[in-house]
C-alpha positions in Angstrom: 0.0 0.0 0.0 1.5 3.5 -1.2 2.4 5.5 1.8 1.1 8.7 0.1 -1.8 7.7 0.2 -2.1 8.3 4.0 -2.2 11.2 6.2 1.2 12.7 7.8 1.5 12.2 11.1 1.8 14.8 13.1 5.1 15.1 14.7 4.1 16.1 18.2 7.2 15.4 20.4 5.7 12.9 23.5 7.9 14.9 26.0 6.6 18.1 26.5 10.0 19.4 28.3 13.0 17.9 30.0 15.8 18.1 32.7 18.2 16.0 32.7 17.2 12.7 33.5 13.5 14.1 34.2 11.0 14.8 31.8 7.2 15.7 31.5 5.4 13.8 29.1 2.1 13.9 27.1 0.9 11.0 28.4 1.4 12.5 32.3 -0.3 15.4 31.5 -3.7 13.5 30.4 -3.8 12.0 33.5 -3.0 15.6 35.9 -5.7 16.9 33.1 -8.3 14.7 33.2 -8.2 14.2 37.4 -7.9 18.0 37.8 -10.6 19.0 35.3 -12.9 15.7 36.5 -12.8 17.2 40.2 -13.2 20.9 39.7 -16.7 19.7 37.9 -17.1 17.5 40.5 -16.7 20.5 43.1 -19.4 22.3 41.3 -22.1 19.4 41.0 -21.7 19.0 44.7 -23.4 22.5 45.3 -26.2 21.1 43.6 -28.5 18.7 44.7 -29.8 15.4 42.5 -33.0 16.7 42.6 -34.9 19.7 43.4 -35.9 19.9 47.2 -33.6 17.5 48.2 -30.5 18.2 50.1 -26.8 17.5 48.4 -25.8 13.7 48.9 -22.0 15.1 48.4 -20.5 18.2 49.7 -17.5 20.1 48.1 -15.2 18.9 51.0 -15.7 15.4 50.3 -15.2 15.8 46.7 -11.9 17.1 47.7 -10.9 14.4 49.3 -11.4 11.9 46.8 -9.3 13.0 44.4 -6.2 11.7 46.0 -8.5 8.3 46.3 -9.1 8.7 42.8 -5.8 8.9 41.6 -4.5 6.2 43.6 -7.4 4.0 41.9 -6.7 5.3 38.7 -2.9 4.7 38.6 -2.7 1.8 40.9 -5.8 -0.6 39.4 -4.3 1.1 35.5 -0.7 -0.5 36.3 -1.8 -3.7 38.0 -4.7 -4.4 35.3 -1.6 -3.6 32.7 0.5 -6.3 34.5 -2.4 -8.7 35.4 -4.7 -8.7 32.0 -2.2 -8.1 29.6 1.4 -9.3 30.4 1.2 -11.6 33.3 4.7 -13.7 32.5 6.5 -10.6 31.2 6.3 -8.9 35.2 6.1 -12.1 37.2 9.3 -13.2 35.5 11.0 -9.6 37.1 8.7 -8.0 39.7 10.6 -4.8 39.5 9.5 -4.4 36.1 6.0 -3.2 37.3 7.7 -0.1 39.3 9.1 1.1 35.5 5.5 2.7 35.1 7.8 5.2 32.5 7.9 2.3 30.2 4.2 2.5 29.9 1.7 -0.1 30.2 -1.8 0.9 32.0 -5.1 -0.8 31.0 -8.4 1.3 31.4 -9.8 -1.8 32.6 -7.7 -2.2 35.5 -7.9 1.9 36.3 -11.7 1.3 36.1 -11.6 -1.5 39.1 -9.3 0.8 40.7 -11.5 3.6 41.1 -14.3 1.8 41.7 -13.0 -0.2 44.6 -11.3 3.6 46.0 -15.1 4.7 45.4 -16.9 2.1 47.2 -13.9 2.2 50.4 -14.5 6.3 50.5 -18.0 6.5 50.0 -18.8 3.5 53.4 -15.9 5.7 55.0 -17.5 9.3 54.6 -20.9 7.4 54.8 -22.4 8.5 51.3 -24.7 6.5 49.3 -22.2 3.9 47.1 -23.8 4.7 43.8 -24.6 8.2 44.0 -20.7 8.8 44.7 -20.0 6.6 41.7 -22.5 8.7 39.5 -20.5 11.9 40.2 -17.1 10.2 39.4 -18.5 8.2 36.3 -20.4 12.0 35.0 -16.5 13.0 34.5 -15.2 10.1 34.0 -15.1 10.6 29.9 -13.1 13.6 30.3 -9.9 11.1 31.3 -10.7 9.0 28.7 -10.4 11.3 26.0 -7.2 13.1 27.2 -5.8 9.6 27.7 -6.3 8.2 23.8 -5.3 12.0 22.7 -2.2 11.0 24.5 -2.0 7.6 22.9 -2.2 9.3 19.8 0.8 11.9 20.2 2.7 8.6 21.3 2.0 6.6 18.3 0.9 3.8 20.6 -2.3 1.5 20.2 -2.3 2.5 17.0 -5.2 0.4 14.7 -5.3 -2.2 11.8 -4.2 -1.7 8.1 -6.8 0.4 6.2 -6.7 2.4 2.9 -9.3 4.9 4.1 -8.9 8.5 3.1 -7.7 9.7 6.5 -5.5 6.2 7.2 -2.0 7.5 8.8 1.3 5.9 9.4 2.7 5.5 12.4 6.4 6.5 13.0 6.3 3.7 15.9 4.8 1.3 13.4 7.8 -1.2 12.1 5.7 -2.1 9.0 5.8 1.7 8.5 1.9 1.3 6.7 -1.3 3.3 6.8 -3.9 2.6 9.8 -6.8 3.9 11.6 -6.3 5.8 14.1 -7.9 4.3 16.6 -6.7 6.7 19.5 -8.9 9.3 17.9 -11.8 6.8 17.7 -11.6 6.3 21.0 -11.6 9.6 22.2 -14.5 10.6 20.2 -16.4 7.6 21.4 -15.2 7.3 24.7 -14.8 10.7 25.2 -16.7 12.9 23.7 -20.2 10.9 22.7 -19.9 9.2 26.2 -19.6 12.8 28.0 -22.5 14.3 26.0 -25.1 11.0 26.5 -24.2 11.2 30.4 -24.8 15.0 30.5 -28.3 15.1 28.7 -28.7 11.9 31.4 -28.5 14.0 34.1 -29.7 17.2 33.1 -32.8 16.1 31.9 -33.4 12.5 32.3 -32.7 13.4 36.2 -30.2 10.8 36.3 -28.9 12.0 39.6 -31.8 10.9 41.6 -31.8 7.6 40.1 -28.9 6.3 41.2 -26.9 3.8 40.2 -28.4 4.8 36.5 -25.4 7.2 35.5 -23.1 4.5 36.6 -24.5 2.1 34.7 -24.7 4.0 31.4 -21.0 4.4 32.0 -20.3 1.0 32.2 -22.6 -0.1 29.2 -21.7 2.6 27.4 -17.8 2.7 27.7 -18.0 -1.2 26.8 -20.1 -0.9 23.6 -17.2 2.2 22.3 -14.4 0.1 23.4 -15.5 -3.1 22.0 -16.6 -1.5 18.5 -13.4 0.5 18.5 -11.3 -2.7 18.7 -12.9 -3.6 15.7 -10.2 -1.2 13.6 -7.7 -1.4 16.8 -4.6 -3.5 16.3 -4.3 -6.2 18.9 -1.4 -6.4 21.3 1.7 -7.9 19.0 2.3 -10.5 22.2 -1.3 -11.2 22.6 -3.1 -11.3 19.4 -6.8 -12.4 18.4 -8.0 -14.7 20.3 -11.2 -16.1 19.7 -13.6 -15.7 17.2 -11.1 -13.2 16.3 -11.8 -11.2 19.1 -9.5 -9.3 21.3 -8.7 -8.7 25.2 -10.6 -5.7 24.9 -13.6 -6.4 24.1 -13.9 -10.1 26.4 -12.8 -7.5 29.3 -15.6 -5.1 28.5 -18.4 -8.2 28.9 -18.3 -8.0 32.7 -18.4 -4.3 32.7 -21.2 -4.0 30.1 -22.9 -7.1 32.4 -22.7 -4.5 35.5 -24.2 -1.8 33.4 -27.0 -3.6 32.5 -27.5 -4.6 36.0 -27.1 -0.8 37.6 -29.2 0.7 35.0 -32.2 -1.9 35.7 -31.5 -1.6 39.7 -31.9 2.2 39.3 -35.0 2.1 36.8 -36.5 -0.5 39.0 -36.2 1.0 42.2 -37.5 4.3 41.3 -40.4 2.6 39.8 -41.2 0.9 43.1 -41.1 4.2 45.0 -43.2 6.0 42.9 
């Protein structure tokens, strides 16, 4: 396949700016990004309640909090789901491999169980209602995910599968050196954007807030359907492949969570209809 047939890539440089042996990277600065921006809109839905007439399930000083419970989750369940789901005999083989986090190697999945495990510990701690803390972290949620496959993007990593489609690109990380999706992008339209715009019209005027649980649960169903269809043009790990049915570890990962959407978005439809 012709190479000028594909897009340039852009030449974004991952490292933003360095000294010495240190260095601030792209990838770093989604995360900082998408925690940072994911609290302050946090801090404002706190001073307002889930429903009108009812008191605030979640004050500002909570929200504080839980961002350092939040990034713990985020970068302690990304690393060990990395380690776990996706290269099990690589890091049991040297231990101290899993400390090289500047290597990369963080799974969403893993981040995901890491939150919501820092979520459910925090919210029996401070005494909040479990899912109406999970619907205020999973509101913001998207925000993350797009800065993170923005970032995957500038690094030419996760790149996706051979195509000849007008805006194909080829990746300067890519050994074959061919045009592919850009899957990163996909992502962070799907995951990102779509996901952040369904969840806001859910709560402004579905009054997804009061039902909760039903935020979470749209989360979870909805991240797995835009995962598993972007997998579809998303070039599988090189030491994991397809597996099968010629699927990939994406998509049989995002079963369980689009399982527990299904199950928090009938909980939360259910129990309103039982009250009313």
């Amino acid at each position: 396949m012709p190479p000028f047939l594909a897009l340039p890539f852009p030449a974004i440089d991952p490292v933003i700016v360095s000294f010495g042996p240190f260095a601030i990277r792209w990838y770093a600065l989604s995360y900082v990004a998408g925690l940072l921006i994911g609290w302050w809109i946090m801090m404002r839905l706190a001073d307002h309640p889930p429903a009108p007439g009812r008191d605030p399930v979640v004050s500002r000083a909570m929200v504080d909090d839980f961002l350092l419970w939040a990034t713990l989750g985020v970068i302690l369940g990304g690393r060990l789901g990395y380690v776990l789901f996706y290269n099990a005999g690589y890091y049991l083989a040297d231990p101290l491999r899993i400390l090289e986090v500047w290597k990369g190697g963080m799974s969403f999945h893993g981040g995901l169980l890491g939150v919501v495990i820092a979520t459910v510990l925090f919210a029996r701690r401070r005494h909040i209602p479990i899912l109406a803390m999970g619907d205020l972290v999973c509101l913001v949620a998207p925000i993350g995910l797009f800065f993170g496959r923005i970032a995957n993007f500038i690094n030419g990593e996760l790149y996706g599968r051979p195509s000849d489609v007008p805006w194909a690109m080829v990746f300067p990380t890519d050994p074959l050196k061919i045009p592919r999706h850009p899957s990163q992008l996909y992502e962070a339209a799907g995951e990102g954007i779509v996901l952040l715009l369904i969840l806001s019209m859910l709560a402004r005027f579905a009054h997804g807030r009061r039902r909760q649980g039903l935020i979470t649960g749209a989360f979870f169903l909805g991240y797995a359907f835009f995962r598993s269809t972007a997998e579809l043009f998303r070039q599988p790990d090189a030491h994991i492949g397809f597996l099968t049915g010629a699927t990939t570890m994406g998509q049989w990962l995002s079963v369980p969570v689009a399982a527990a959407g299904v199950g928090l978005i009938w909980v939360a439809l259910t129990r309103v209809a039982n009250r009313s």
